[in-house]
Residue frames as a rotation matrix with the C-alpha (Angstrom) as fourth column:
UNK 1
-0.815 0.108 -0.570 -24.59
0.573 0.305 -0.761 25.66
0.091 -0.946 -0.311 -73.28
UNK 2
-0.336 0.929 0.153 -27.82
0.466 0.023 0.885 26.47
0.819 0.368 -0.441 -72.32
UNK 3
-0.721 0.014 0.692 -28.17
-0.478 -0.734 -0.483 29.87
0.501 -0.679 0.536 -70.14
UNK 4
-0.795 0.431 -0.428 -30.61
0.587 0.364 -0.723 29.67
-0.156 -0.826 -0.542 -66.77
UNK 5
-0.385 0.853 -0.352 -32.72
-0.550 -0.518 -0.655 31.94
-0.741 -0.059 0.669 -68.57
UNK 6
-0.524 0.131 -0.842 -33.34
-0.735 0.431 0.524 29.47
0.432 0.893 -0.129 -71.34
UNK 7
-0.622 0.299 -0.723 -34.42
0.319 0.941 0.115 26.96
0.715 -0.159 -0.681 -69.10
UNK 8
-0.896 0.397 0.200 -37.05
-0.332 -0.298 -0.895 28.77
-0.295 -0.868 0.399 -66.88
UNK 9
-0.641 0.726 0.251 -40.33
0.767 0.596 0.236 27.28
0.022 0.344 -0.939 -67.27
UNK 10
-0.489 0.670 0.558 -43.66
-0.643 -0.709 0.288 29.77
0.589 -0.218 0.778 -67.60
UNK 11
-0.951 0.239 0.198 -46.02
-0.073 0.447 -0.891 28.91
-0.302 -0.862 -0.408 -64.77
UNK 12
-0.942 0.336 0.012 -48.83
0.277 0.753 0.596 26.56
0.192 0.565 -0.803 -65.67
UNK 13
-0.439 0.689 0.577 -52.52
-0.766 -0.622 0.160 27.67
0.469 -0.372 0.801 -65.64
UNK 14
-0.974 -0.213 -0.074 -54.60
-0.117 0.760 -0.639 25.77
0.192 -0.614 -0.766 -63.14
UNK 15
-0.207 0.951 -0.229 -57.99
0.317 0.287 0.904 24.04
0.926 0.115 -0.361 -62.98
UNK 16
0.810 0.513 -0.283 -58.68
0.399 -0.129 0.908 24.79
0.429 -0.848 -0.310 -59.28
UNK 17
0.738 -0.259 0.623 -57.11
-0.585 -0.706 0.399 26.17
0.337 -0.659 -0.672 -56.30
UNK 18
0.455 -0.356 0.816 -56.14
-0.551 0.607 0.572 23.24
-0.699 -0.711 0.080 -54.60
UNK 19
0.807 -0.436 0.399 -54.38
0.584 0.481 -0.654 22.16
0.094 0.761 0.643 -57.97
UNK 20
0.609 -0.205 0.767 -52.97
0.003 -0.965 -0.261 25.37
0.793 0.161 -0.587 -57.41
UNK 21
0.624 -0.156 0.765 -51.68
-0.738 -0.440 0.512 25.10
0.257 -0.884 -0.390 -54.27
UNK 22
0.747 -0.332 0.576 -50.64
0.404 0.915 0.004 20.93
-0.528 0.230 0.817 -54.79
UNK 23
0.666 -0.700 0.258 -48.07
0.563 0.245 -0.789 22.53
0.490 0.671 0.557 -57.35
UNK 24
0.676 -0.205 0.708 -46.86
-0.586 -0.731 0.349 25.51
0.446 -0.651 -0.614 -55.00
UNK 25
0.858 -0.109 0.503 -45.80
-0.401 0.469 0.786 22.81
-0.321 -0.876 0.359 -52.25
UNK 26
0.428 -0.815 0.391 -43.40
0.596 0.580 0.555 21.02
-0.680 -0.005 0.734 -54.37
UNK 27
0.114 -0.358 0.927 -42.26
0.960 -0.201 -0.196 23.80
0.257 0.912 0.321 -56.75
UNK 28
0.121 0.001 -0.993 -40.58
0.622 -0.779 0.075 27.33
-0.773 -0.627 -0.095 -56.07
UNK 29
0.908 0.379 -0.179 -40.81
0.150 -0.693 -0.705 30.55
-0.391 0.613 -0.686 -58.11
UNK 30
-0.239 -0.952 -0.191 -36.95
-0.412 -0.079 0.908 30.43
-0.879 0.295 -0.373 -58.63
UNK 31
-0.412 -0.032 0.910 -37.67
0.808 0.449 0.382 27.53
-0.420 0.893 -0.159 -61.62
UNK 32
0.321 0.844 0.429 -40.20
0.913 -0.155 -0.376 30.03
-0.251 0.513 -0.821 -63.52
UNK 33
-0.793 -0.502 0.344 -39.25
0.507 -0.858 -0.084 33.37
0.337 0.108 0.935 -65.60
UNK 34
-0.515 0.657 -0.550 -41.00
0.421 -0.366 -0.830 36.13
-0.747 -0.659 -0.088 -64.66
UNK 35
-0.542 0.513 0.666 -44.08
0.837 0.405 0.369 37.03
-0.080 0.757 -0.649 -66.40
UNK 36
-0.850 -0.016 -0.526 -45.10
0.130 -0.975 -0.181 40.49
-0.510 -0.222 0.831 -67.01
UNK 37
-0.248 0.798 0.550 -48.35
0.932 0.040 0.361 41.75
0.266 0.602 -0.753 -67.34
UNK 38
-0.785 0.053 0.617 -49.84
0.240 -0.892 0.382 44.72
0.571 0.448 0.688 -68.52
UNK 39
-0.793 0.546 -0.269 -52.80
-0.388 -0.794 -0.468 46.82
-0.469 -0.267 0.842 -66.93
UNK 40
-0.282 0.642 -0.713 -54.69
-0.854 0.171 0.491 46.27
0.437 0.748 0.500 -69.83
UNK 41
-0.385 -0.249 -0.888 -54.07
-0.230 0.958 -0.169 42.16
0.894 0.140 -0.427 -69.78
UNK 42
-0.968 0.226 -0.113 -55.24
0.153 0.170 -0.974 42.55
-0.201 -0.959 -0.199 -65.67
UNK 43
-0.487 0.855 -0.181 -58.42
-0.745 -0.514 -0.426 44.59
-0.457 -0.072 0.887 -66.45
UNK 44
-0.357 0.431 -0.829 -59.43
-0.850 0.218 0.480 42.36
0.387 0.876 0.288 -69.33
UNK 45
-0.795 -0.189 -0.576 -59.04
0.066 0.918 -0.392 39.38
0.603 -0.349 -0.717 -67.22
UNK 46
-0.914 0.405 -0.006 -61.28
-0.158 -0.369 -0.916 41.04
-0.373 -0.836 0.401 -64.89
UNK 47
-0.189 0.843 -0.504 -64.18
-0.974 -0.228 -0.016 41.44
-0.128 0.488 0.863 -67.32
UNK 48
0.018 0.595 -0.803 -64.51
-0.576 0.663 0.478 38.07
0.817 0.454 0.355 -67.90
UNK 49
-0.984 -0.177 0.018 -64.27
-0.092 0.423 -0.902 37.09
0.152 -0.889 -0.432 -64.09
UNK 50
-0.358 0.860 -0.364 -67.62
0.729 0.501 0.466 35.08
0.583 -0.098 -0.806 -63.18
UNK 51
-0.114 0.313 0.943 -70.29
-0.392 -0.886 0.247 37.55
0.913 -0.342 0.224 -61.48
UNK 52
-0.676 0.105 -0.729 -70.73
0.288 0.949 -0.131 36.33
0.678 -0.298 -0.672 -57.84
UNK 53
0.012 0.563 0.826 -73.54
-0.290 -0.789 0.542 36.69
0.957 -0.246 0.154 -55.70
UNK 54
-0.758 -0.276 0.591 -73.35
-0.651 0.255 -0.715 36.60
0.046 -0.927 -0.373 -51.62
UNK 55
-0.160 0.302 -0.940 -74.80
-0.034 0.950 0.311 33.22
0.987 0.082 -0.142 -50.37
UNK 56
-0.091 -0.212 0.973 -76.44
-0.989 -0.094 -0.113 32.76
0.115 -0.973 -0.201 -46.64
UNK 57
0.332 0.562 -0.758 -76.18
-0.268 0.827 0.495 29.25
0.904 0.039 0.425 -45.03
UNK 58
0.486 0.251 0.837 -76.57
-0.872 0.080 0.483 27.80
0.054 -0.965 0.258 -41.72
UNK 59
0.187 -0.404 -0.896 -74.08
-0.304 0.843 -0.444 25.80
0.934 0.355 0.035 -40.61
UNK 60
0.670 0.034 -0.742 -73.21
0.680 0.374 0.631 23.69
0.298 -0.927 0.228 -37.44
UNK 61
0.893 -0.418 -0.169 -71.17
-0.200 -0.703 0.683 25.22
-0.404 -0.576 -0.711 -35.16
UNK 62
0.175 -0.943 0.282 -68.50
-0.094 0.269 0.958 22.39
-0.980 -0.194 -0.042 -35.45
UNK 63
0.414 -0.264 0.871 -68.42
0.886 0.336 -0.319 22.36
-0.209 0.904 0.373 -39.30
UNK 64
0.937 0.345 -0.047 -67.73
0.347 -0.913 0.216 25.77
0.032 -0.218 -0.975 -38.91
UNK 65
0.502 -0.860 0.092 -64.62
-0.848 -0.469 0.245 25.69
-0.168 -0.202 -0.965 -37.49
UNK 66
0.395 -0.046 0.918 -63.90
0.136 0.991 -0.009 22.81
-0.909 0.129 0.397 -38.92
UNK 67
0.678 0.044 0.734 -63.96
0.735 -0.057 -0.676 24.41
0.012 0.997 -0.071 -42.36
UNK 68
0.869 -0.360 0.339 -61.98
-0.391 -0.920 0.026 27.70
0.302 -0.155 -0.941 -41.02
UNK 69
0.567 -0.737 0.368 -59.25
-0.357 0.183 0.916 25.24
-0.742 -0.651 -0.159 -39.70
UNK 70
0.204 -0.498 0.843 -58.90
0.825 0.551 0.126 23.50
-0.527 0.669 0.524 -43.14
UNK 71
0.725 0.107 0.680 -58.71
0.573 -0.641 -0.511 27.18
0.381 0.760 -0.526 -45.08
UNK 72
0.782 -0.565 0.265 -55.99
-0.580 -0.502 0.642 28.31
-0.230 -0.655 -0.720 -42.26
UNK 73
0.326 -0.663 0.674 -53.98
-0.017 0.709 0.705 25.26
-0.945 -0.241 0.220 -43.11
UNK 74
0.419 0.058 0.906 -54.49
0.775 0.498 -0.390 25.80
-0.474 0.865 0.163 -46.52
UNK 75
-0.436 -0.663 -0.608 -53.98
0.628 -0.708 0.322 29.44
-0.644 -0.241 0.726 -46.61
UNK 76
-0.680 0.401 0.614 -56.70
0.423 -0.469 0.775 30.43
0.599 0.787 0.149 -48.09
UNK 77
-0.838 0.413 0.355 -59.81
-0.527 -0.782 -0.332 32.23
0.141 -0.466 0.874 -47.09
UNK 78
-0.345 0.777 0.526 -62.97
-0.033 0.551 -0.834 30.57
-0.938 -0.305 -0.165 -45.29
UNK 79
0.322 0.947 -0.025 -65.22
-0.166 0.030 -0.986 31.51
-0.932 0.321 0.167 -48.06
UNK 80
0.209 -0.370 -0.905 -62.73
-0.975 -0.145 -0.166 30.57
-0.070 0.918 -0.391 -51.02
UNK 81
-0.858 -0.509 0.069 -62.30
-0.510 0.860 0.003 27.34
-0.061 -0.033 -0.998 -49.63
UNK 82
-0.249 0.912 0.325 -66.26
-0.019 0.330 -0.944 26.94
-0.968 -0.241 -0.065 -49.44
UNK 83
0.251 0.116 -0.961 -66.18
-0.817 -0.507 -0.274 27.90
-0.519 0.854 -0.032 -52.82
UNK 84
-0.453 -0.618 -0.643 -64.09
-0.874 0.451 0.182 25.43
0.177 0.644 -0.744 -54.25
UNK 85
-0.746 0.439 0.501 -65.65
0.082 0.807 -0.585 22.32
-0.661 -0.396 -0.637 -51.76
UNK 86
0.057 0.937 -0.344 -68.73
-0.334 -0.307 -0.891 23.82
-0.941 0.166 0.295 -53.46
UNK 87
0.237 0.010 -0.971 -67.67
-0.968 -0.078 -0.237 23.66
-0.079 0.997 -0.009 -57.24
UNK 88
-0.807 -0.576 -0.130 -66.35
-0.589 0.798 0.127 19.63
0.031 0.179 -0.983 -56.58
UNK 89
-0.683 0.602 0.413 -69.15
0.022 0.583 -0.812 18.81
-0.730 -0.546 -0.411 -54.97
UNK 90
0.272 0.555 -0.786 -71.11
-0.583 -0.555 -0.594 20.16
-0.765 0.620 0.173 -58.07
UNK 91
-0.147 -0.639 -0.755 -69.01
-0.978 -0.022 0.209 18.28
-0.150 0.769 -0.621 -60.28
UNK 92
-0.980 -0.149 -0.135 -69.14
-0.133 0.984 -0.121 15.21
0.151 -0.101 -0.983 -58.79
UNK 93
-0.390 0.907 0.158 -73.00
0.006 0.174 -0.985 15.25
-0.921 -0.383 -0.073 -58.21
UNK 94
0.265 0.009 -0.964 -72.93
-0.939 -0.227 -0.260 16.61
-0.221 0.974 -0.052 -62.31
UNK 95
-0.608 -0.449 -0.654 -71.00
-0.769 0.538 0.345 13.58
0.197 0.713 -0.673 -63.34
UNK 96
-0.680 0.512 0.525 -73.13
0.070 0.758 -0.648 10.85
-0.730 -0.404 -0.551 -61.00
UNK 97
-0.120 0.992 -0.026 -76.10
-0.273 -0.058 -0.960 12.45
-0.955 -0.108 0.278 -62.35
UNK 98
-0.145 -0.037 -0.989 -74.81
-0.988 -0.041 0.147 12.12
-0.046 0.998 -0.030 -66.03
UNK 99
-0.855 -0.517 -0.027 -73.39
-0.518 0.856 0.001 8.60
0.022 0.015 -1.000 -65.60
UNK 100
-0.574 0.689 0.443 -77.27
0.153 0.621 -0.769 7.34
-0.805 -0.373 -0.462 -64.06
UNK 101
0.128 0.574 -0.809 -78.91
-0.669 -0.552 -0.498 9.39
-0.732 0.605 0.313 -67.13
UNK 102
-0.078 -0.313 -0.947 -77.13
-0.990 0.133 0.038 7.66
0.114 0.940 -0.320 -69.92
UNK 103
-0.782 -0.007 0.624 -77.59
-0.059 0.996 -0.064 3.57
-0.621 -0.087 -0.779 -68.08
């Protein structure tokens, strides 16, 4: 027979937040063993964390709170959720632009 610690799963790395958050919803930390990490293993992780630099932009009022309601619902932060919108929108403007390059 196969113990309940044999069968915990290790929690999965994730391409985005909101992948992140999509597994959360249907999945609870009970299934997963716990994963211990070291000092070290944190710092290091750190060092290769992207530099970022502050960004102003002018936005409507009503996108505004528009964007602060979806990052409340989401539970993240305003400007982590701009982030991410940001990095899709990037993607998907990257792939268009590839897709028209190569006709």
């Amino acid at each position: 027979m196969v113990s309940a610690e044999m069968r915990m799963k290790k929690i999965p790395q994730f391409k985005s937040l909101e992948e992140e958050m999509d597994f959360w919803n249907i999945h609870s930390v009970t299934e997963f063993e716990a994963q211990e990490v070291t000092v070290e293993e944190i710092l290091e992780e750190l060092k290769h964390r992207p530099v970022k630099a502050k960004v102003t932009l002018c936005l409507e009022t009503e996108m505004q709170n528009q964007l602060k309601a979806l990052a409340a619902r989401r539970g993240v932060s305003y400007s982590s959720l701009i982030r991410e919108l940001l990095w899709q929108g990037l993607e998907t403007v990257s792939a268009e632009t590839q897709s028209t390059v190569s006709k």
